[in-house]
C-alpha positions in Angstrom: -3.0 2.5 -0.5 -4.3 3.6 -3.9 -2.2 4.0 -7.1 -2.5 8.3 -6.4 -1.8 7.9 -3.0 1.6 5.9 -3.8 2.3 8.1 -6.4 1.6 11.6 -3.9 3.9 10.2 -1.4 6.8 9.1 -4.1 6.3 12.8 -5.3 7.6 13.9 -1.7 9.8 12.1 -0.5 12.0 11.7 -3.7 15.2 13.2 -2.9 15.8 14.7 -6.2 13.9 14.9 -9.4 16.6 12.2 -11.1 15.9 9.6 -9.0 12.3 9.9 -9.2 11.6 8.2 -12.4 13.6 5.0 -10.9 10.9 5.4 -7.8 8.2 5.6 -10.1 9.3 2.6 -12.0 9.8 0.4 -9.4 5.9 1.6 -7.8 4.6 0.5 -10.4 6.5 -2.7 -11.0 5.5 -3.5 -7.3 1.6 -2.5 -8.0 1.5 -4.5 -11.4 2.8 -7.2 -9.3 0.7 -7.4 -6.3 -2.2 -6.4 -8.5 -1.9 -9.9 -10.8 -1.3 -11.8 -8.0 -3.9 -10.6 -5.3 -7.3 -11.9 -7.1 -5.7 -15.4 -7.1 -4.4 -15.4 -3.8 -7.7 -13.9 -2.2 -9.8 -16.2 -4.0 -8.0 -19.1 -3.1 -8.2 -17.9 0.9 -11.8 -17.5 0.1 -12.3 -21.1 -1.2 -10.2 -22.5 1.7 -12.3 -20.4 3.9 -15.4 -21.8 2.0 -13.9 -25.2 2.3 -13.2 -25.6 5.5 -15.9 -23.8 7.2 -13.7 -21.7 8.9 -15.3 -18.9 10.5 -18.1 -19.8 8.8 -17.0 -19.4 5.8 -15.9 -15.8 5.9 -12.1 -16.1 6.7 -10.9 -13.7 3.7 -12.4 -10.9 5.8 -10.2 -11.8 8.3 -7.3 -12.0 6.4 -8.5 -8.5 5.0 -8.8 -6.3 8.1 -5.4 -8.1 9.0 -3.8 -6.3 6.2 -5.7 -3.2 6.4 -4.8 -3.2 10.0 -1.3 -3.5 9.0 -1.3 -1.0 6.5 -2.7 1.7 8.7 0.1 1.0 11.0 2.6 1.6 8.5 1.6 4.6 7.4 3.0 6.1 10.2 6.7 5.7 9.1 6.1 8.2 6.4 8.1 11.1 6.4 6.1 14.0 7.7 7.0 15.3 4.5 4.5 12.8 2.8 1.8 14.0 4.9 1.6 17.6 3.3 2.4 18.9 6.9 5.6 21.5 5.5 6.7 23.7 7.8 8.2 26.8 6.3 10.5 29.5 8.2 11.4 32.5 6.9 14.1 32.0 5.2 12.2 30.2 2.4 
């Protein structure tokens, strides 16, 4: 998930506008993280990979659609809040 999408779906499902900032701080503390270490951890799968021969060489994909997998998955647990699906009675 993208920085705007992270950011759209914090936006939701805060529960009030106070806590918010502490949501948004710890997004981005999380992103900054996994954003340092995720070129050094791929590229040492991909030299492994490379290394070994495994799949011929081309075991970061794997690793890749794993996660991708796994991410799609997850988004399922969102709120239905987060998914811009409101729906509004009458009373609103």
């Amino acid at each position: 998930m993208e920085i705007a999408g992270v950011q759209l779906a914090l936006n939701d499902i805060s529960p009030s506008p106070a806590t918010l900032g502490t949501l948004n701080a710890l997004a981005l503390t999380l992103t900054s993280g996994i954003r340092s270490l995720g070129p050094a951890i791929f590229t040492s799968i991909f030299a492994a990979g490379a290394k070994s021969q495994l799949m011929d060489g081309h075991f970061v994909w794997a690793v890749m659609v794993v996660i991708a997998l796994v991410g799609a998955y997850t988004v399922r647990w969102l709120p239905e809040k987060a998914e811009g699906k409101l729906k509004y009675t009458h009373d609103e």
